[in-house]
VEXLUMTOR-844703 format. One record per residue: z, y negated, x negated of N, C-alpha, C, CB in turn. Coordinates in steps of 0.1 Angstrom, whole numbers, padded with zeros to 4 digits, always signed. Glycine has a CB too. Layout:
<recs>
ZYXZYXZYXZYX/...
</recs>
This chain:
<recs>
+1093-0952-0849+1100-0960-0859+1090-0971-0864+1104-0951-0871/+1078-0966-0863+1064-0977-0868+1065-0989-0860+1047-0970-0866/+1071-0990-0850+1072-1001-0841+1082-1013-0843+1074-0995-0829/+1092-1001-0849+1107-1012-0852+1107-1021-0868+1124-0999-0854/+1097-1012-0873+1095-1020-0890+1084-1028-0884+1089-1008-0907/+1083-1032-0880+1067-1038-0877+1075-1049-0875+1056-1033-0863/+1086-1048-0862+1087-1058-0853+1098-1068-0865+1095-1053-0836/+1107-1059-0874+1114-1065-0886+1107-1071-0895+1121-1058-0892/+1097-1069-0895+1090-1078-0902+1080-1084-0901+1087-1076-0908/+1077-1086-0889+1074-1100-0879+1084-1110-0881+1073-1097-0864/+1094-1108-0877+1108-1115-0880+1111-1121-0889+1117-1110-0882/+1107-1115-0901+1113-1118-0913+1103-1124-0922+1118-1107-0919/+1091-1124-0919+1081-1131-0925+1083-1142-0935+1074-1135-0916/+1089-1151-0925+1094-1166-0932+1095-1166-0950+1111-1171-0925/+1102-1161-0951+1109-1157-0964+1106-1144-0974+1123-1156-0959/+1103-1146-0983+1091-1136-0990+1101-1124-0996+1081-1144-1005/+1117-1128-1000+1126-1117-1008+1127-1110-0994+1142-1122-1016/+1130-1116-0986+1135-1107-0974+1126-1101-0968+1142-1112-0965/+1111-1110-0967+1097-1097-0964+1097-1085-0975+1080-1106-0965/+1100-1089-0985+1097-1075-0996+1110-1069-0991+1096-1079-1018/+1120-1069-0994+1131-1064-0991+1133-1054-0978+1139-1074-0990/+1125-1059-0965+1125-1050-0957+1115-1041-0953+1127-1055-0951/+1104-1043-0963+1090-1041-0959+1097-1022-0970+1073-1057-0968/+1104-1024-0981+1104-1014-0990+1117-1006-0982+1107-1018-1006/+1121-1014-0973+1134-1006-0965+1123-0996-0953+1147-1019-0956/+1117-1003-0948+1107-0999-0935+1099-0984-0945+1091-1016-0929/+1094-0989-0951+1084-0974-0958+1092-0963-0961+1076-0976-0974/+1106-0963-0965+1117-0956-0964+1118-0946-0948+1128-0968-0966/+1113-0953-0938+1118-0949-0924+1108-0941-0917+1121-0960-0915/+1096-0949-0924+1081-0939-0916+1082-0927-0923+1063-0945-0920/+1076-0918-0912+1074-0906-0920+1057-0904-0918+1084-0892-0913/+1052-0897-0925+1040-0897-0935+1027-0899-0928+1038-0882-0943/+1031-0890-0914+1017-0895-0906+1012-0908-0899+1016-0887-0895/+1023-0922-0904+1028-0932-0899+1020-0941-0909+1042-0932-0899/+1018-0940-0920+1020-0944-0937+1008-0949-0932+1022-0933-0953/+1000-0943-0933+0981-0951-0930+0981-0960-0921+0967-0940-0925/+0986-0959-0906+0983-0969-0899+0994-0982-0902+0983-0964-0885/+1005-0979-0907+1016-0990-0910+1008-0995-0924+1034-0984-0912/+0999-0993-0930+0994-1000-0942+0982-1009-0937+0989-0988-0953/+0973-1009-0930+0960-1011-0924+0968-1024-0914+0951-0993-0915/+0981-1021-0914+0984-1035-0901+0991-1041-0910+0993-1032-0885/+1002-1037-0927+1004-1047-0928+0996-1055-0934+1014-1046-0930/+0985-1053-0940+0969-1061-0943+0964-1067-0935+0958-1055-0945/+0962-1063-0924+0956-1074-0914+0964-1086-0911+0955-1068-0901/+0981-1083-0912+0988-1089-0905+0995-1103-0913+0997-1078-0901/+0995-1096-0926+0999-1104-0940+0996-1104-0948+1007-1103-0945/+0983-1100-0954+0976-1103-0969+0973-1114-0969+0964-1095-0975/+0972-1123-0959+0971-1135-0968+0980-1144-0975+0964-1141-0963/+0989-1143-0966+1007-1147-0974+1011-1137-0985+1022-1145-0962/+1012-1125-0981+1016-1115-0987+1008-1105-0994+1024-1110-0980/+0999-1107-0999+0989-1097-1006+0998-1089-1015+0976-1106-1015/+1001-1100-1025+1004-1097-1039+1018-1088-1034+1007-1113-1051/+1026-1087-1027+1037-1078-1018+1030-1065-1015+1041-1086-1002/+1019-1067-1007+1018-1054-1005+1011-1046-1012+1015-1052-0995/+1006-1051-1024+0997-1046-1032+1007-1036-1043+0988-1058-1038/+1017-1041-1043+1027-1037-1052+1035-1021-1046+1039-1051-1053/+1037-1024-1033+1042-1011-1028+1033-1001-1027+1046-1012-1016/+1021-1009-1017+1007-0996-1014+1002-0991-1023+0995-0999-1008/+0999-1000-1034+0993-0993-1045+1001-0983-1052+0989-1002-1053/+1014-0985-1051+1022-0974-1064+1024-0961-1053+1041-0982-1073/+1026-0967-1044+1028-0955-1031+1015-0947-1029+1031-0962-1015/+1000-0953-1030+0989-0942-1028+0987-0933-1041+0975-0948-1025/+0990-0944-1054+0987-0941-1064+0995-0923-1065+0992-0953-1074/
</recs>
């Protein structure tokens, strides 16, 4: 499943509601042993567009 949220949001990048929108749909789909490596790529992949995005999910999600 870590492959298919990835690739949706590669896709969807463009547009920031619909990067957040699917990014909180995708974390929904992984299951738990998934969570660390789908976090570590979507940082590499998008913190610099999307920091303030993923900071909002990962953080309340590790927290």
């Amino acid at each position: 499943m870590i492959e298919y949220v990835k690739t949706i949001l590669l896709k969807v990048s463009f547009d920031k509601m619909l990067f957040e929108k699917e990014l909180r749909k995708g974390l929904n789909l992984l299951v738990p042993s998934e969570f660390d490596e789908f976090r570590e790529w979507c940082y590499r992949t998008f913190s610099k567009v999307y920091g303030p995005v993923l900071n909002k999910y990962f953080v309340v999600l590790a927290g």
